[in-house]
Structures are given as structure tokens and as C-alpha cells.
BAPADO-629785 format. One record per residue: residue number from 1; x, y, z of N, C-alpha, C, CB in turn; residue in three letters. Coordinates in nm, 3 decimals. Glycine has a CB too. Layout:
REM residues N
<nr:NUM, nX:X, nY:Y, nZ:Z, caX:X, caY:Y, caZ:Z, cX:X, cY:Y, cZ:Z, cbX:X, cbY:Y, cbZ:Z, rest:ALA>
...
This chain:
REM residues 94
<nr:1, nX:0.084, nY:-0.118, nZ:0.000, caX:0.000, caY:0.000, caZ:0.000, cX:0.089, cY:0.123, cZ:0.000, cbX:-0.096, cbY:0.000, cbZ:0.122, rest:UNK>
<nr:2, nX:0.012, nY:0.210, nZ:-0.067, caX:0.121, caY:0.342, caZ:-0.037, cX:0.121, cY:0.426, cZ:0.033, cbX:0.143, cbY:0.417, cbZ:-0.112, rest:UNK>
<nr:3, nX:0.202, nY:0.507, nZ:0.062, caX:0.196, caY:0.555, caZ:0.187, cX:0.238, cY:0.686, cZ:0.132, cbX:0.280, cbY:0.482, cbZ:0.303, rest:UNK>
<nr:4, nX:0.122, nY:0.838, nZ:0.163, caX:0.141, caY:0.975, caZ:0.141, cX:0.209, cY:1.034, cZ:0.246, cbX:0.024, cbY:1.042, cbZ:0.119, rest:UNK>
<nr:5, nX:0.214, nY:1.151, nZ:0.230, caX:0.270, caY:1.279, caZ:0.304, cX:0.210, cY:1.298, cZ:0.397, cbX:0.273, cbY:1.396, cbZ:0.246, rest:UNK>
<nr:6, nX:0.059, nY:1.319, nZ:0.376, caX:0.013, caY:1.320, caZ:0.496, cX:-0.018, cY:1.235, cZ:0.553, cbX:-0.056, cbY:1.373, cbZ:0.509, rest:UNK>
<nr:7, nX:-0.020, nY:1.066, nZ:0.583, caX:-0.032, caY:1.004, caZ:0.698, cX:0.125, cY:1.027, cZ:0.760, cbX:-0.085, cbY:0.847, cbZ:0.674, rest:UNK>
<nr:8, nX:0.200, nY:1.020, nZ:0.702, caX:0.309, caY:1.065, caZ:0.801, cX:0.287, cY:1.175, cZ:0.905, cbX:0.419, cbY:1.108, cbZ:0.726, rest:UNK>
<nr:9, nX:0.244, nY:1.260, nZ:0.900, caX:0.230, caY:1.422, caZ:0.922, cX:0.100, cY:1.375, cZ:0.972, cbX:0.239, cbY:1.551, cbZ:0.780, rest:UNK>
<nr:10, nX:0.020, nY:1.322, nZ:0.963, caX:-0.130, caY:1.277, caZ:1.094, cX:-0.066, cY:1.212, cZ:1.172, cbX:-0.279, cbY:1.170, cbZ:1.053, rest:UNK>
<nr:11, nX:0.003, nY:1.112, nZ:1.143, caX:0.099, caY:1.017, caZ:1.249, cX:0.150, cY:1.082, cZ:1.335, cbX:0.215, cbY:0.944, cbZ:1.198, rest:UNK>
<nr:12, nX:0.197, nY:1.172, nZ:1.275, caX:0.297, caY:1.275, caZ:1.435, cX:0.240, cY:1.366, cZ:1.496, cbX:0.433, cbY:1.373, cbZ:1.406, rest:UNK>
<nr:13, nX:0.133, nY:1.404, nZ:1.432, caX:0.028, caY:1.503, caZ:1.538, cX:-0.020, cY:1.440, cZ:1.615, cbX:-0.088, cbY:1.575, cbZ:1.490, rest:UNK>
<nr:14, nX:-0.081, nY:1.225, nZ:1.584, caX:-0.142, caY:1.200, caZ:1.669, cX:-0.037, cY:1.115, cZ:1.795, cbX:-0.258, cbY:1.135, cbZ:1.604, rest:UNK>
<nr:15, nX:0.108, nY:1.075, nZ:1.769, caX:0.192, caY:1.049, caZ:1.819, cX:0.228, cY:1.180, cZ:1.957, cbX:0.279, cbY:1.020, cbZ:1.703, rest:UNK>
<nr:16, nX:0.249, nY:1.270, nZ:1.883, caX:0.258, caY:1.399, caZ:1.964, cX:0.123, cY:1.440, cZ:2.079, cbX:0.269, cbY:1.519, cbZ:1.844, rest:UNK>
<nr:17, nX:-0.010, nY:1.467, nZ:2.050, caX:-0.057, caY:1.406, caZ:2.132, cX:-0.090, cY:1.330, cZ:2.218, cbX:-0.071, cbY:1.405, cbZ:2.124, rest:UNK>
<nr:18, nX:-0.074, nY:1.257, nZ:2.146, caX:-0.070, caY:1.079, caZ:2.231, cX:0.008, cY:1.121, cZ:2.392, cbX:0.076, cbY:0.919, cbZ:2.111, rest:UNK>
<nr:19, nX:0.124, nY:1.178, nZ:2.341, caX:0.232, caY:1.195, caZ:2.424, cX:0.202, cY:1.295, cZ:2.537, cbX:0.347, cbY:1.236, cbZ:2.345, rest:UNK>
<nr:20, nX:0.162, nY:1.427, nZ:2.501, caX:0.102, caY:1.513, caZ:2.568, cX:0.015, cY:1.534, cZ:2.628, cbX:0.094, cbY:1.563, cbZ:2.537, rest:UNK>
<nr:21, nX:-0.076, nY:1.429, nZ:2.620, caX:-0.207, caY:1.382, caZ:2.672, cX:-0.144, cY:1.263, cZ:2.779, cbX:-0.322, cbY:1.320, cbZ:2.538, rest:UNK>
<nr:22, nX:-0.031, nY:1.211, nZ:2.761, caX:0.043, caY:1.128, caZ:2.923, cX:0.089, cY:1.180, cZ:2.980, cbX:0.137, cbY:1.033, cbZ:2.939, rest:UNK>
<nr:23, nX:0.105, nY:1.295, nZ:2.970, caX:0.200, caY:1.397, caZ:3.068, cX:0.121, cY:1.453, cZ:3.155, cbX:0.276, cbY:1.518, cbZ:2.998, rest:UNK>
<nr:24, nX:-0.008, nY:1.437, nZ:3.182, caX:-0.117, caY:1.475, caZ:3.282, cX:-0.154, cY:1.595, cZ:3.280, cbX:-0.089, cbY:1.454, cbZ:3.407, rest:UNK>
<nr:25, nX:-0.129, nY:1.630, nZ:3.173, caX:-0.201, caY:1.782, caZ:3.156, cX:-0.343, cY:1.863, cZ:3.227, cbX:-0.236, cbY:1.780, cbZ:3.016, rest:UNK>
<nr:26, nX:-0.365, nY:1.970, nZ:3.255, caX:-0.451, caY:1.963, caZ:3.355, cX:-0.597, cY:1.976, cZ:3.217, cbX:-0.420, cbY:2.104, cbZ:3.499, rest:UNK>
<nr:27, nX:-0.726, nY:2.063, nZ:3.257, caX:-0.835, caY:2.052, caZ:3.170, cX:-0.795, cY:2.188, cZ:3.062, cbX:-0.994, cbY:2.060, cbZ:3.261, rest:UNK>
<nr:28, nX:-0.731, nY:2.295, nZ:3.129, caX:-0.756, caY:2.401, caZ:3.058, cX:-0.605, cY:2.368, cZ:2.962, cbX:-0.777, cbY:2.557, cbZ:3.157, rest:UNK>
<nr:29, nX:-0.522, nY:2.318, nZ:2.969, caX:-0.318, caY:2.267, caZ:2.860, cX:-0.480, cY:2.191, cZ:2.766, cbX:-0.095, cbY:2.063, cbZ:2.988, rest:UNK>
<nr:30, nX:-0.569, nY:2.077, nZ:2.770, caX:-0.584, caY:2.012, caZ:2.705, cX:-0.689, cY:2.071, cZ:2.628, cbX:-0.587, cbY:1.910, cbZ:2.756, rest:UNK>
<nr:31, nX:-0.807, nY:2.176, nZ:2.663, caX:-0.854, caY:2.253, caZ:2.577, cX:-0.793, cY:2.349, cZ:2.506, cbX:-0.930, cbY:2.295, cbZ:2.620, rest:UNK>
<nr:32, nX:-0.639, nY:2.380, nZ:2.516, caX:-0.578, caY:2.472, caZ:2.430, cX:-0.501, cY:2.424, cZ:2.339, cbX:-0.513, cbY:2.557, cbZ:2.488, rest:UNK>
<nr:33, nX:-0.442, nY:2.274, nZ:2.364, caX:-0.367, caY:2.173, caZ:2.245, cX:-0.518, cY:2.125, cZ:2.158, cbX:-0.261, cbY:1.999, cbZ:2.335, rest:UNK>
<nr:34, nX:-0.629, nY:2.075, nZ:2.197, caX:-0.707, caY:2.098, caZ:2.147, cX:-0.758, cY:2.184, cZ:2.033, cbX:-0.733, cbY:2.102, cbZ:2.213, rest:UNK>
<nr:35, nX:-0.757, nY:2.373, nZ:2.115, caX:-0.779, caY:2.451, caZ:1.991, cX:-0.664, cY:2.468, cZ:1.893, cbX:-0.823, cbY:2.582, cbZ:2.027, rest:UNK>
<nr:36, nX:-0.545, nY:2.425, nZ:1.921, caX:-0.421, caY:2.451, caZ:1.906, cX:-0.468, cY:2.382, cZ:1.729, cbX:-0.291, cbY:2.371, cbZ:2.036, rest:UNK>
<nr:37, nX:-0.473, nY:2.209, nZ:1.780, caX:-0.481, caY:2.120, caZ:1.714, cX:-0.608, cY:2.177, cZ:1.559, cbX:-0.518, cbY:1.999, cbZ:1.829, rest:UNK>
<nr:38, nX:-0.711, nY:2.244, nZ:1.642, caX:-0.814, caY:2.260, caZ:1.563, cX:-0.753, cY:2.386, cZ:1.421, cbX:-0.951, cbY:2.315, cbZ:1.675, rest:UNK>
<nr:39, nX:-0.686, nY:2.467, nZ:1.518, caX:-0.659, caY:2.587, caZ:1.394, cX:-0.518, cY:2.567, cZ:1.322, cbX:-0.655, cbY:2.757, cbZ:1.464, rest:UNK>
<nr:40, nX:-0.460, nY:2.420, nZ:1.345, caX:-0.385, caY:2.371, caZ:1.227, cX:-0.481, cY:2.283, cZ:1.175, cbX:-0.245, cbY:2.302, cbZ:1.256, rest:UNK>
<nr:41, nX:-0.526, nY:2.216, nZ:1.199, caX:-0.666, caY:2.168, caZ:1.030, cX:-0.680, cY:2.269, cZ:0.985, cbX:-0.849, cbY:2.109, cbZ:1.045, rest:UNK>
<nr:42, nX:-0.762, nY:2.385, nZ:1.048, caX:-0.834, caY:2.429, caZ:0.947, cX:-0.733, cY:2.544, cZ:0.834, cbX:-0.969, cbY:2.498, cbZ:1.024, rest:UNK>
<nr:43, nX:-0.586, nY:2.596, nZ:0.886, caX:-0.505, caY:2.630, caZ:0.814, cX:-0.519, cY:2.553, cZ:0.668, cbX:-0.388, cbY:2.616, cbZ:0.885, rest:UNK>
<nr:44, nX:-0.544, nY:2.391, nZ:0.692, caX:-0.508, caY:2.305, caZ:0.576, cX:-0.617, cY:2.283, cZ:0.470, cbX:-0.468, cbY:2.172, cbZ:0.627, rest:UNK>
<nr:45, nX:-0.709, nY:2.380, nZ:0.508, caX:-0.876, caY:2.375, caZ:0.391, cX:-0.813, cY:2.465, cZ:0.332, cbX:-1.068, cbY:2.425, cbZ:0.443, rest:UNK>
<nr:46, nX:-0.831, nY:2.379, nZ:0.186, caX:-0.880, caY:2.525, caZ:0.036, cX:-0.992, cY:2.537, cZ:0.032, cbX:-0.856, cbY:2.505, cbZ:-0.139, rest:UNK>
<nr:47, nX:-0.994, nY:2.646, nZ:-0.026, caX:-1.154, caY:2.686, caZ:-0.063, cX:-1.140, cY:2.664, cZ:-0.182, cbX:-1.221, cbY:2.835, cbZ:-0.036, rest:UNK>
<nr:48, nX:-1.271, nY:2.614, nZ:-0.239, caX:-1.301, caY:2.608, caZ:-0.390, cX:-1.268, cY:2.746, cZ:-0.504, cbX:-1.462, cbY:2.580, cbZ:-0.393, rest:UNK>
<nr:49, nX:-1.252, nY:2.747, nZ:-0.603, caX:-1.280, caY:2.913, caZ:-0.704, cX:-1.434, cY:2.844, cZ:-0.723, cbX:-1.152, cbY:2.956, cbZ:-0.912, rest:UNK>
<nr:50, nX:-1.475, nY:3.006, nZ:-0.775, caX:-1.583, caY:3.038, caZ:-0.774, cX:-1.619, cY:2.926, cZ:-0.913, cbX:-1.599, cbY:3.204, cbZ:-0.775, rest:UNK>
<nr:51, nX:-1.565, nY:2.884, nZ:-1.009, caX:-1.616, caY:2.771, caZ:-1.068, cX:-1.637, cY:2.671, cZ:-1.048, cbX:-1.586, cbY:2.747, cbZ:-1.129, rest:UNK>
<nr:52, nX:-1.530, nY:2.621, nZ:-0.964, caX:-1.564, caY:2.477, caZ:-0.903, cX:-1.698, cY:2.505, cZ:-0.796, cbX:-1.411, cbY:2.406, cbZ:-0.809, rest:UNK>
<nr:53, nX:-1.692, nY:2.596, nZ:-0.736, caX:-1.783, caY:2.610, caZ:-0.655, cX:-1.932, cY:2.526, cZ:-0.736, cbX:-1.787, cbY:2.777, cbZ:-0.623, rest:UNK>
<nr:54, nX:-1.968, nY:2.661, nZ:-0.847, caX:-2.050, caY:2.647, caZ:-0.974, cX:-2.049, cY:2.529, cZ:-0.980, cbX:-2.010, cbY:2.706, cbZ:-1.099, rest:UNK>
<nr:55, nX:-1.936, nY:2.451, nZ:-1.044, caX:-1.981, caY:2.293, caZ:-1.096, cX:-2.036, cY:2.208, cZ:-0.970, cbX:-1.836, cbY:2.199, cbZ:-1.165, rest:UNK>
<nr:56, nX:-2.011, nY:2.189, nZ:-0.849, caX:-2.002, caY:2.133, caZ:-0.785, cX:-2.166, cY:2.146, cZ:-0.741, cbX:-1.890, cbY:2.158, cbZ:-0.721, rest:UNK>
<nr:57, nX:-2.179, nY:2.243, nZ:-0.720, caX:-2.342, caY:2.324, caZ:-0.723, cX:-2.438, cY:2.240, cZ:-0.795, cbX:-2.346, cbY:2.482, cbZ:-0.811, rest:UNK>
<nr:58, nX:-2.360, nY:2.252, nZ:-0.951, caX:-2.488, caY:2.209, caZ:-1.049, cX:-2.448, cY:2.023, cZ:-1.044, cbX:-2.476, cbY:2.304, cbZ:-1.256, rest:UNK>
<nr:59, nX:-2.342, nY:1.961, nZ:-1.014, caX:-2.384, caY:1.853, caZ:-0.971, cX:-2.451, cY:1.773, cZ:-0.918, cbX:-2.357, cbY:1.838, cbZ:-0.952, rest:UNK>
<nr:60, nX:-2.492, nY:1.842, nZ:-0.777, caX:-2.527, caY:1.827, caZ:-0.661, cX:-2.706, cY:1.813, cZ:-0.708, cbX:-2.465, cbY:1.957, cbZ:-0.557, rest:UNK>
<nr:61, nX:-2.761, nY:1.963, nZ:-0.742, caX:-2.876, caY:1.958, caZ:-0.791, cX:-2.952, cY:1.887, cZ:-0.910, cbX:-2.884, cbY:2.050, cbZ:-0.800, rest:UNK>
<nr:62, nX:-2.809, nY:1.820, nZ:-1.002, caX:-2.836, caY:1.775, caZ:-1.082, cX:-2.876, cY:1.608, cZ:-1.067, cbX:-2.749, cbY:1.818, cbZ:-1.152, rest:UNK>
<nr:63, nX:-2.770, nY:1.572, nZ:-0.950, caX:-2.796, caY:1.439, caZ:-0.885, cX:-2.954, cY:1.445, cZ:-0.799, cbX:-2.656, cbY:1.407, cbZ:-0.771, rest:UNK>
<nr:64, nX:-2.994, nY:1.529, nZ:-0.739, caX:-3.107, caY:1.482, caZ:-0.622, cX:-3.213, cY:1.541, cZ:-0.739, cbX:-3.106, cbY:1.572, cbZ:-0.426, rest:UNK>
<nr:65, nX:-3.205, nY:1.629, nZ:-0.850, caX:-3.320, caY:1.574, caZ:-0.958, cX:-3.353, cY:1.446, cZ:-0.972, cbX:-3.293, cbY:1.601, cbZ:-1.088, rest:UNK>
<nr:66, nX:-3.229, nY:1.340, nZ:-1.018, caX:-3.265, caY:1.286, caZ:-1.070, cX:-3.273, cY:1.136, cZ:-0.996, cbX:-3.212, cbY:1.318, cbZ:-1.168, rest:UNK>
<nr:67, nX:-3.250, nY:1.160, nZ:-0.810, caX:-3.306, caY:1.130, caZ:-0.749, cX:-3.448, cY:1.099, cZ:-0.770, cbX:-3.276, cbY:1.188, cbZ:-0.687, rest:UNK>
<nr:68, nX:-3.464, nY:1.247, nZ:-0.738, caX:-3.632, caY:1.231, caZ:-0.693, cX:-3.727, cY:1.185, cZ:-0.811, cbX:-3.699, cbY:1.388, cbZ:-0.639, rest:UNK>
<nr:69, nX:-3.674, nY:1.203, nZ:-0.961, caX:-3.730, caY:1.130, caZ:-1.060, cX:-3.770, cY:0.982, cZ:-1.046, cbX:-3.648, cbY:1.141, cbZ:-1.154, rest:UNK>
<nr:70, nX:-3.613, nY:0.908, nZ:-0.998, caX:-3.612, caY:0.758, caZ:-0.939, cX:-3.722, cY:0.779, cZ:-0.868, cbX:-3.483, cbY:0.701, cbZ:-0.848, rest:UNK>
<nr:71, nX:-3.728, nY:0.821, nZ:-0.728, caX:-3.788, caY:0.799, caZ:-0.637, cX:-3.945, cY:0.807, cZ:-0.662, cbX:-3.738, cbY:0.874, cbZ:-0.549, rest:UNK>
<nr:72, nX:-3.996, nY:0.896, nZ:-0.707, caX:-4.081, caY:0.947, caZ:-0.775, cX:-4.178, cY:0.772, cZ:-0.811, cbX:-3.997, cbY:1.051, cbZ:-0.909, rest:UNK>
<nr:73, nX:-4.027, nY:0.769, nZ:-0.980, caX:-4.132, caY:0.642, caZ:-1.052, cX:-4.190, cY:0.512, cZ:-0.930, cbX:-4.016, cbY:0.542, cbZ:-1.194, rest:UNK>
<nr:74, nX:-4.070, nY:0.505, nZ:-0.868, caX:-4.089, caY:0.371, caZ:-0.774, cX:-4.203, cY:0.408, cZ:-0.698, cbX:-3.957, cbY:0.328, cbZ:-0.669, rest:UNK>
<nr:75, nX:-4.256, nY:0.529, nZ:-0.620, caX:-4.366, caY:0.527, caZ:-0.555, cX:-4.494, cY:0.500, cZ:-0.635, cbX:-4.369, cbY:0.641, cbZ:-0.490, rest:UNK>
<nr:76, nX:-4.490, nY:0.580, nZ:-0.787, caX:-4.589, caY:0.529, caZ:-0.870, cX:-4.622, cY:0.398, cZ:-0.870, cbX:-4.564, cbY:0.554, cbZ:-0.982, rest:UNK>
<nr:77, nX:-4.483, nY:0.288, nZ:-0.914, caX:-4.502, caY:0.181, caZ:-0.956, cX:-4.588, cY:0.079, cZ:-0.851, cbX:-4.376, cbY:0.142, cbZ:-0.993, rest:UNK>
<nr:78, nX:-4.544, nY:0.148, nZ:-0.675, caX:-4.539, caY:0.080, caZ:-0.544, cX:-4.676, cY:0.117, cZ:-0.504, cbX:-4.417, cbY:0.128, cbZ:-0.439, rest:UNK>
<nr:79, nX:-4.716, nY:0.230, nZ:-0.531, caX:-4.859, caY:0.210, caZ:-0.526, cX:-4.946, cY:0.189, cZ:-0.555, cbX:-4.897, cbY:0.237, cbZ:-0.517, rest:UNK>
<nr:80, nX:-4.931, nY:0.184, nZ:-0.735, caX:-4.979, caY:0.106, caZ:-0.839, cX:-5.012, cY:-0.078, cZ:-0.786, cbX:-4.852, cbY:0.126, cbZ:-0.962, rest:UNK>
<nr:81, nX:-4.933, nY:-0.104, nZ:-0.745, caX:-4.928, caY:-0.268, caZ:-0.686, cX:-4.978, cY:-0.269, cZ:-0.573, cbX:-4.791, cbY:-0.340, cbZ:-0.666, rest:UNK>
<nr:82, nX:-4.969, nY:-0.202, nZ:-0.467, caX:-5.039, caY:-0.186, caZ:-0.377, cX:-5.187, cY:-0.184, cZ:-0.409, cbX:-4.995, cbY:-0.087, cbZ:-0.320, rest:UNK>
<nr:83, nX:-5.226, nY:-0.094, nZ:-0.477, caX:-5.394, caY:-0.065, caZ:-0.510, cX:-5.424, cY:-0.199, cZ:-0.598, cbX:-5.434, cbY:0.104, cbZ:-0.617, rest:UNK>
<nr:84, nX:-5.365, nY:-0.264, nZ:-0.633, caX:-5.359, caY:-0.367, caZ:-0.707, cX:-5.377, cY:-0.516, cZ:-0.663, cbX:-5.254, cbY:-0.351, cbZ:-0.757, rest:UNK>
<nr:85, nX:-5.313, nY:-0.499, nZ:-0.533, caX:-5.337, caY:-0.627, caZ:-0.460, cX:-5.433, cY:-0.585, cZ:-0.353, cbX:-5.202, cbY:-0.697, cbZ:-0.399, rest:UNK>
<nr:86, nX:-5.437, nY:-0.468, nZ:-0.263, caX:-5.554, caY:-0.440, caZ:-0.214, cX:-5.668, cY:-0.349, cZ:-0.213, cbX:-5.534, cbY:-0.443, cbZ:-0.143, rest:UNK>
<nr:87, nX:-5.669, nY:-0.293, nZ:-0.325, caX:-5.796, caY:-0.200, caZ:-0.390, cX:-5.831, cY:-0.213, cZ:-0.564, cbX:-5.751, cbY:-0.024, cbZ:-0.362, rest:UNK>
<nr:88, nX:-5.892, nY:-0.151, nZ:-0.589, caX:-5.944, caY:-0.209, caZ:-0.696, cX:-5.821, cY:-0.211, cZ:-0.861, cbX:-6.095, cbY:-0.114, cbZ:-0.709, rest:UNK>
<nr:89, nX:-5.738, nY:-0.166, nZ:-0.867, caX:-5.633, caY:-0.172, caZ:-0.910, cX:-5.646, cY:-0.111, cZ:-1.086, cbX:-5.588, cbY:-0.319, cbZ:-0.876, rest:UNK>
<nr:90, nX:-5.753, nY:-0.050, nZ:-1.072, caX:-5.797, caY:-0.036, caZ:-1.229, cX:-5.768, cY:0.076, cZ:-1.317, cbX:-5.934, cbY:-0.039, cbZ:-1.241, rest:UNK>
<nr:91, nX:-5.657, nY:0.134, nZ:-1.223, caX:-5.561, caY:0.243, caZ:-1.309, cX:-5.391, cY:0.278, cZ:-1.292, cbX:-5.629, cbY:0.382, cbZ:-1.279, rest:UNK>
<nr:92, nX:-5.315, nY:0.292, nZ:-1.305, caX:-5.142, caY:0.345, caZ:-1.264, cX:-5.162, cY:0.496, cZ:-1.181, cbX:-5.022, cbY:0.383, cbZ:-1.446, rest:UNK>
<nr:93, nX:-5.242, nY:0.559, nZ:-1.250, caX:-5.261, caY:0.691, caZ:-1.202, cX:-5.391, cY:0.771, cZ:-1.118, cbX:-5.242, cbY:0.750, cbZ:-1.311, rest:UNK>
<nr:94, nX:-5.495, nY:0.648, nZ:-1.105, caX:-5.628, caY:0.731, caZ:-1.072, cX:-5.663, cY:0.645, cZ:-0.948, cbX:-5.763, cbY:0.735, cbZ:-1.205, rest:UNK>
């Protein structure tokens, strides 16, 4: 398997913790390695450009369309059979 850059570099943040968290730190050392910890992640987010943003957008809406299309037919079909085995079954739509 291969091995990136960053599991090395998660490895030693969580090694380093690991460590600092045996040293008996009291509540308030461990809520500040904590935030410490938190505002190096979030240093490590990109933000999208405003196109990817866009594509990513029209993906998104473009997938749960065609969701709810799926979803949609199958309730037709499911109630169609339903009215079918227990009501009078003498239409798809009425």
C-alpha cells in the first residue's frame, strides 16, 4: 500500500498528542492543544474558485433531480401494486 505525506504528518500530530495527553495535563493545557490542534486543520482547507464552486453546485442539484425522478417512478409503480393487490387496481394513475 502506499503511503502519502500526509499520513506521516497525521501520524505525528497523533503520536505527539498521544504523548502530551500522558504527561497529565490539567483541563484548561488540554482545551488549548485541542484549539491549538483545531486551527492547524483548518489552516489546511482550500476553498473552492468560484467555478468549481458552480460545478459542484450544479452537480449536486443535478444528482437529487434525478433522485427524486427515481424515487418518484418507484412510488408510482409501489402504489400502483399496492392498489392492485388491495384496492381495486384499475388504473397506474387514478
Amino acid at each position: 500500500m502506499a503511503k502519502n505525506a500526509g499520513d506521516d504528518s497525521a501520524r505525528d500530530v497523533v503520536e505527539k498528542a498521544q504523548r502530551e495527553g500522558k504527561a497529565g495535563r490539567g483541563p484548561w493545557a488540554r482545551l488549548v492543544l485541542f484549539l491549538r490542534q483545531v486551527l492547524d486543520e483548518l489552516g489546511k482547507v482550500v476553498t473552492p474558485t468560484r467555478k468549481e464552486l458552480v460545478n459542484y453546485t450544479l452537480v449536486v442539484l443535478v444528482f437529487v433531480l434525478i433522485m427524486m425522478a427515481f424515487v418518484s417512478v418507484l412510488d408510482l409503480f409501489f402504489g400502483w401494486g399496492v392498489s392492485w393487490v388491495f384496492g381495486d387496481g384499475r388504473s397506474l394513475f387514478g
